[in-house]
N, C-alpha and C positions, 0 to 999 in steps of 0.2 A: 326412493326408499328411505324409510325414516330410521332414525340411529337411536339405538336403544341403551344409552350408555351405562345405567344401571342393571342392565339382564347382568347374569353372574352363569359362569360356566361349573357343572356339579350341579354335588347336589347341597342344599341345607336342611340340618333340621328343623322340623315346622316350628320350634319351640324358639328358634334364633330368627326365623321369618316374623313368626307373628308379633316377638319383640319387637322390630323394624315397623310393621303394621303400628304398632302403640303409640309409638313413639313420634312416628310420625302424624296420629290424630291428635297427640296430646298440645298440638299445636293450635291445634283448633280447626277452622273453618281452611277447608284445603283448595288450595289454587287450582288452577288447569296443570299444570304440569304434575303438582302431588297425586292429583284423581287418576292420570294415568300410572304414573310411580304404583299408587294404589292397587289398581287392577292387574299391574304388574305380580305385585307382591301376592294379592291373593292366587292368583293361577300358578303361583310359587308354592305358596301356603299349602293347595289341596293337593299341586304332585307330591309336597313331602308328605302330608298326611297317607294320601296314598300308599306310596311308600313303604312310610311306617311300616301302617299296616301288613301291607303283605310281607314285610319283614317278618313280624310279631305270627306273623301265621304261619310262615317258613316254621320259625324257632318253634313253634308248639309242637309244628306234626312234626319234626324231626326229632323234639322229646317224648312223643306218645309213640314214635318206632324205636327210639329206644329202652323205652319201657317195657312195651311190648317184646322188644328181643332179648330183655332182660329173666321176662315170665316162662320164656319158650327155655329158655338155656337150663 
């Protein structure tokens, strides 16, 4: 079994992942070990977009039923 020492437990915001992403191309032309790092980071990247998102979609409909229960009262 191979040992993944950079996986990270939680979760992060995409916006602290994709920095990690940058930072680690800004380096230039990326080794065997960074390319996996890499592919790490993005399967990182889209759970937190994910995420996000249905975060951001929670918080809407939860404001559009309180609005709504707002109309009704």
């Amino acid at each position: 079994m191979l040992s993944t020492p950079h996986r990270r437990t939680g979760s992060r915001a995409a916006s602290v992942v994709n920095a990690e992403i940058r930072a680690l191309w800004c380096r230039g032309m990326l080794t065997v070990s960074e390319r996996e790092r890499y592919r790490e980071l993005l399967a990182e990247w889209a759970e937190a977009v994910r995420a996000e998102d249905a975060s951001a979609h929670r918080a809407a409909r939860a404001e559009g039923t309180r609005e709504d229960l707002a109309r009704a009262a």
